[in-house]
PLY file of the C-alpha trace (Angstrom):
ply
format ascii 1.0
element vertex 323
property float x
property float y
property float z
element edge 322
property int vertex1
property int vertex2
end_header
45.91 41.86 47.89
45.33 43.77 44.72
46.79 40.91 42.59
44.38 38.19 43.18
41.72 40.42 41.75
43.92 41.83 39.08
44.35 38.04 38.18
40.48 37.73 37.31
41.03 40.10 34.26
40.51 37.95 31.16
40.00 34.70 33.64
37.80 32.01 31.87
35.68 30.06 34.43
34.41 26.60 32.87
31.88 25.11 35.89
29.99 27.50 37.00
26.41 26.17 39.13
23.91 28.38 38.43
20.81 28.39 38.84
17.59 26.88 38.68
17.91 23.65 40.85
16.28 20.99 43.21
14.58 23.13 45.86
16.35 21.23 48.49
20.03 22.11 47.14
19.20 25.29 45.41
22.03 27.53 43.92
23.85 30.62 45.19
23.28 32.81 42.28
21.22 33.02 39.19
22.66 32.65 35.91
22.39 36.46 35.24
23.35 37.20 38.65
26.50 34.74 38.10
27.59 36.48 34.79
26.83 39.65 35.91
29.40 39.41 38.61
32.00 37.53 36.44
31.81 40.98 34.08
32.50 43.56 36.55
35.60 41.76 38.02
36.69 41.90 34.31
36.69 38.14 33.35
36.35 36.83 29.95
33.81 34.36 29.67
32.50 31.26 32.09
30.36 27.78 31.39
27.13 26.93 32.80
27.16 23.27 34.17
23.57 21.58 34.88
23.41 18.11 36.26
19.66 17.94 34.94
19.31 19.86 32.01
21.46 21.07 29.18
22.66 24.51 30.00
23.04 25.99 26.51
19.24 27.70 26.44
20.51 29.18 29.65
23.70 30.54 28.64
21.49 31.97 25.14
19.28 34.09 27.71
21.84 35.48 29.39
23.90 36.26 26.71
21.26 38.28 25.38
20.63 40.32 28.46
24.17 40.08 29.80
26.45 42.01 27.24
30.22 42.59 27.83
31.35 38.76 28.73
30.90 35.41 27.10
28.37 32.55 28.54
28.49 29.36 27.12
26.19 25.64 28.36
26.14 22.01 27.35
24.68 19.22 28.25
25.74 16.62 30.97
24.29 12.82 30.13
22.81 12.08 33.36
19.99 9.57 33.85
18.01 12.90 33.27
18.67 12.10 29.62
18.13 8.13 30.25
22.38 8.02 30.18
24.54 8.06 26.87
21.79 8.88 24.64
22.71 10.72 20.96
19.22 12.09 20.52
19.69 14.66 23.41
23.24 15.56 21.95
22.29 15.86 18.61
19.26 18.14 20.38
21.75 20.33 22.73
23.82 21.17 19.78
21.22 23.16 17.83
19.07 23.93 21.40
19.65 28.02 21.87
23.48 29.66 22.17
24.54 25.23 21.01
26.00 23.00 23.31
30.09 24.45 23.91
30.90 20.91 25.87
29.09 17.45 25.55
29.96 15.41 29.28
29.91 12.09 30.23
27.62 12.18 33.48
28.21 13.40 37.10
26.41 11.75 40.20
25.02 9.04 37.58
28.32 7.02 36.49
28.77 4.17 37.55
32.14 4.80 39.13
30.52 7.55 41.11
26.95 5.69 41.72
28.71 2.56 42.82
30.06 4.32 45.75
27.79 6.86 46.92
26.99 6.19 50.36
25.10 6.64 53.48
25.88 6.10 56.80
24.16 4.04 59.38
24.85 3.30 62.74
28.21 5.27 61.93
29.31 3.18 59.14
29.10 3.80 55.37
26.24 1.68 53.26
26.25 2.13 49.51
23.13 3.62 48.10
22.55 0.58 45.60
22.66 -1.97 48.70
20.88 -0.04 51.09
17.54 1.06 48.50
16.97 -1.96 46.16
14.94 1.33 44.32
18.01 2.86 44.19
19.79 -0.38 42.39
16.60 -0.84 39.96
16.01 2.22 38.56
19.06 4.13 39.36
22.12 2.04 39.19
21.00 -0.23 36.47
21.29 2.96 34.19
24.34 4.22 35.12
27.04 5.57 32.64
29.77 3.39 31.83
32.51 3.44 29.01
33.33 0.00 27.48
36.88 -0.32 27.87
37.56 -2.48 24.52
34.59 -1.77 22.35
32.70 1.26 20.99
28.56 0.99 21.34
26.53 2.72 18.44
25.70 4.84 20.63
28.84 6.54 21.85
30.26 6.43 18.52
27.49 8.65 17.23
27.88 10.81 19.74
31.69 10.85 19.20
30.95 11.70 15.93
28.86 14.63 16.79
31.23 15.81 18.36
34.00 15.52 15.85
31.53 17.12 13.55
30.87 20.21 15.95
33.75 22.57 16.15
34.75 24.36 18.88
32.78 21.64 20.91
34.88 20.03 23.43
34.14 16.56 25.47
34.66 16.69 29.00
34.94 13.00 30.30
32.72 13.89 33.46
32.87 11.69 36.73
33.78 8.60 35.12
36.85 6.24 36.46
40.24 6.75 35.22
40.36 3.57 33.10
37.29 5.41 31.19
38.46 9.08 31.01
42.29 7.55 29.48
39.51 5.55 27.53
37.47 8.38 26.23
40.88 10.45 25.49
42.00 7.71 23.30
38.94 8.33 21.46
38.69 11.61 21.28
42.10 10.96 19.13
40.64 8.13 16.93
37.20 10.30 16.18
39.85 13.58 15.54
38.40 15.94 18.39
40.32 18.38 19.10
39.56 19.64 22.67
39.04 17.40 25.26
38.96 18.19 29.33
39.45 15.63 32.19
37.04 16.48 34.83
38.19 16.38 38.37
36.84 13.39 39.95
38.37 11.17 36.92
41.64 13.35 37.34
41.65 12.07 40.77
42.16 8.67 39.28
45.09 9.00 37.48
48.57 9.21 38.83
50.84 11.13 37.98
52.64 9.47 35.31
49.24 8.86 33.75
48.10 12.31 33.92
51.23 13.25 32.11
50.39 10.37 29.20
47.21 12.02 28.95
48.65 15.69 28.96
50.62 14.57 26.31
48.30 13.45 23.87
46.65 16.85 24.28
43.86 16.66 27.24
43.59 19.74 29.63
43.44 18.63 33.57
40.91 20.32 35.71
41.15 20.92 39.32
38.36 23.32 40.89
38.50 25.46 44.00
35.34 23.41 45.40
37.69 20.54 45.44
39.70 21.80 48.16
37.40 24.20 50.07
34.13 22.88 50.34
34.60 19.15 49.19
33.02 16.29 51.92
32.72 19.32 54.57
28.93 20.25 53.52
26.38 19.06 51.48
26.72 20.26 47.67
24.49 18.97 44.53
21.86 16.69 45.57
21.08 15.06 42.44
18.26 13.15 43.39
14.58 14.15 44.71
14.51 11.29 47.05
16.12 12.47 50.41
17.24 9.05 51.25
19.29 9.05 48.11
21.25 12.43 49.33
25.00 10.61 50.32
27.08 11.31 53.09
30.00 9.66 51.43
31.85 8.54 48.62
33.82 5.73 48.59
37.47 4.92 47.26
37.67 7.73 45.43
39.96 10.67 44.37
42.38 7.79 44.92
45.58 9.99 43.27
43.86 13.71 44.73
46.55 15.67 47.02
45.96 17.59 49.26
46.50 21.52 48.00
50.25 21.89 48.80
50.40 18.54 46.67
48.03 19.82 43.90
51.13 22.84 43.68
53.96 20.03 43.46
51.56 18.10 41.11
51.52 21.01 38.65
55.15 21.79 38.89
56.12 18.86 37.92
53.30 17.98 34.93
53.54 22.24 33.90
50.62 24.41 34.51
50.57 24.52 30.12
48.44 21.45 30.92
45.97 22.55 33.38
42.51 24.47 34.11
41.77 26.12 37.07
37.86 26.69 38.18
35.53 26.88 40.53
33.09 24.52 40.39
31.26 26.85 42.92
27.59 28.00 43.16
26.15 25.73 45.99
24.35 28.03 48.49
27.01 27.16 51.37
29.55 28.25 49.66
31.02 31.64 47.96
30.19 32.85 44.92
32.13 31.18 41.49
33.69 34.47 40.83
35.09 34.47 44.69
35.98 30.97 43.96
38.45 31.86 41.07
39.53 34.97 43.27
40.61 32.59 46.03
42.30 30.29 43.55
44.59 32.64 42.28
45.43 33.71 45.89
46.23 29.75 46.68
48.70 29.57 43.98
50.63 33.13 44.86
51.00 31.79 48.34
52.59 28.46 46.61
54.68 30.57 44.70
53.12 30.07 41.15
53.70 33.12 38.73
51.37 35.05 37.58
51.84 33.99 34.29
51.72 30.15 35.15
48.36 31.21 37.24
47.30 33.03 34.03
47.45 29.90 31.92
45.65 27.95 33.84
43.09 30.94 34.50
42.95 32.50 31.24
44.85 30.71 28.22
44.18 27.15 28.70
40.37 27.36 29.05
40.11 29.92 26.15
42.15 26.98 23.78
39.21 24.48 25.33
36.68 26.76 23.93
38.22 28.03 20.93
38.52 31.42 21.95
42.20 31.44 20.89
0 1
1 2
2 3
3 4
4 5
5 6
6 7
7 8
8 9
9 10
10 11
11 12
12 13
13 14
14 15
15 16
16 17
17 18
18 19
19 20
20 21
21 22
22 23
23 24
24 25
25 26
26 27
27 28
28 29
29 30
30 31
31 32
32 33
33 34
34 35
35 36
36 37
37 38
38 39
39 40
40 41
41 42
42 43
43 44
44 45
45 46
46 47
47 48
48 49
49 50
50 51
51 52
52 53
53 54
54 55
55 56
56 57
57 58
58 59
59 60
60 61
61 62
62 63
63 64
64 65
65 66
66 67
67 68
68 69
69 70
70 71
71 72
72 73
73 74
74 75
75 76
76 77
77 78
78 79
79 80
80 81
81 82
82 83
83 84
84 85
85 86
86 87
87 88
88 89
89 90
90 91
91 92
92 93
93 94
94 95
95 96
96 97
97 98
98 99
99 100
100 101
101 102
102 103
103 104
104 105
105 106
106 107
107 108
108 109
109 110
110 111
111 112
112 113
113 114
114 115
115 116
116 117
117 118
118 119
119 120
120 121
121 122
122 123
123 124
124 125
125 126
126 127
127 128
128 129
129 130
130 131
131 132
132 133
133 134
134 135
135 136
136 137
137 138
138 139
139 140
140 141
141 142
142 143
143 144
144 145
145 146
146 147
147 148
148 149
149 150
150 151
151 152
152 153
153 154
154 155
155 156
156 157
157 158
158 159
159 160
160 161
161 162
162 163
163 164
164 165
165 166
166 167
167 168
168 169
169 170
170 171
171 172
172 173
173 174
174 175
175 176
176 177
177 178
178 179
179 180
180 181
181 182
182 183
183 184
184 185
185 186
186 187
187 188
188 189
189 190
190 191
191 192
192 193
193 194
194 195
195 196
196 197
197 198
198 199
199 200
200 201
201 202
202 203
203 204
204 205
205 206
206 207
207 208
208 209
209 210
210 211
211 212
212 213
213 214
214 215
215 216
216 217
217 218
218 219
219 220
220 221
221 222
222 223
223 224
224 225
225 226
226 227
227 228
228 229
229 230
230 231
231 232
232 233
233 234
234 235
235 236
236 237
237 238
238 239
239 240
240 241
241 242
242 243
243 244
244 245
245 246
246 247
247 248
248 249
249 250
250 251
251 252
252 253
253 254
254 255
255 256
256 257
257 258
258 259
259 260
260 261
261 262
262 263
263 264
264 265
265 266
266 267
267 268
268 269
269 270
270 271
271 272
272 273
273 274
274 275
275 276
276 277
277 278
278 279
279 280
280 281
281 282
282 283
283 284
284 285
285 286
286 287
287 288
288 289
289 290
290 291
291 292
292 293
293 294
294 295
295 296
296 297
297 298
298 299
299 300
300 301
301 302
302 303
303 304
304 305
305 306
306 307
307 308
308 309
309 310
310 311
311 312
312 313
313 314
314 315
315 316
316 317
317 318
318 319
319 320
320 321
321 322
């Protein structure tokens, strides 16, 4: 019992949901509140994610009120920011504490927007064919990756990034083509850190997640993935109420169950993954409990403490530059 705490000592947590938010989905603790907690279990540092609003000026207000751990932000290109746009990278980088982590979109993808769903008389309709709104002036601006081409636009923001270090590029919620895409790039534009988020994990198989290991990428799996995910509403990302889905469509097509996410690590090697929480949503625990439960998943499938510890504590300090 003691261990799963004792594992939170120098533990990195890298998508944390803190505070402020849509009133109708609002968050389970504040930013202060969030690192606050995170220090007195002994943990080392965790990341602000914000689906609306870079989370750098957050994590520079905390820091200076908040002393004994490290808070870092970034900014997510949601439609927010009108989508892949360089101006509001180029911004988050010198915007408070500086963007740690430039992402690729959430809800707003077009992997994820194309199947966001509702359902009606107990079957799932997509969002873009049930609100022609909804396909006008959300869908029409969603986030894609060209699969054979670079567009001025992501290449300066690829070069920002390159330019930046200790900034890392998390692919965000795009579809697997797109995140091998966006690692390939990463290599061409010489970044060094780069993080597959776990919806575009959920994409690859296994063999592909090992290509992609291999060329240096970190894989992240969350605690929210497996306790919490599909059960309850989480993030609404959009005012309308209409637009909050019930269901996503053909996704996570490669995601295991969690005995399978323990065989899935095995066999890739936990030197390749990041464990966190993704937690903060008001029906769930707090992302400090989050981690805590985590670590007490993988000692009941038989995972060292030292493999738990990588994935906890070593791999996301190499993703920041901590180490």
């Amino acid at each position: 019992m003691d261990l799963t705490s004792e594992l939170l000592q120098g533990a990195i947590d890298i998508h944390v949901h803190a505070g402020p938010h849509l009133n109708s989905s609002p968050r389970r603790a504040d930013p202060f509140e969030a690192a606050e907690e995170a220090r007195d279990v002994g943990m080392r540092a965790i990341v602000y994610m914000d689906v609306f609003s870079e989370s750098c000026g957050t994590a520079w207000m905390v820091q200076r009120r908040v002393p004994d751990i490290e808070v870092y932000g970034g900014i997510i290109l949601n439609s927010n920011y009108g989508g892949i746009n360089p101006r509001a990278v180029k911004t988050a980088l010198n915007y408070g504490a500086g963007a740690k982590f430039v992402q690729f979109g959430t809800h707003t993808t077009h992997f994820m927007a194309s199947r966001e769903a509702r359902m009606v008389d107990g079957k799932p309709v997509l969002l873009k064919d049930l609100y022609p709104k909804f396909m006008e002036e959300e869908f029409s601006r969603a986030i894609r990756i060209p699969l054979d081409s670079v567009t001025p636009e992501i290449d300066e923001i690829l070069t920002l990034i390159a330019n930046s270090p200790g900034v890392y590029l998390n692919t965000g919620h795009v579809s697997g083509e797109e995140a091998i895409r966006l690692v390939d790039l990463a290599g061409t534009y010489g970044i060094k850190q780069v993080v597959i988020a776990e919806h575009a994990l959920g994409e690859l198989s296994v063999e592909e997640q090992k290509a992609v290991a291999k060329k240096g990428a970190f894989l992240e799996h969350s605690m929210a993935q497996f306790i919490g995910a599909g059960a309850i509403p989480r993030t609404h990302y959009y005012v309308e109420p209409e637009y909050m889905y019930d269901v996503v469509l053909d996704v996570a097509k490669h995601r295991p169950n969690l005995r399978g996410l323990g065989d899935q690590i095995h066999e890739i090697g936990s030197e390749h993954f990041i464990f966190s929480s993704d937690y903060g949503v008001r029906a769930l625990p707090t992302p400090v409990e989050g981690m805590r439960m985590g670590a007490a998943c993988f000692l009941d499938m038989d995972f060292s403490t030292d493999e738990i510890r990588t994935m906890m504590c070593t791999n996301p300090a190499k993703l920041l530059s901590l180490e």
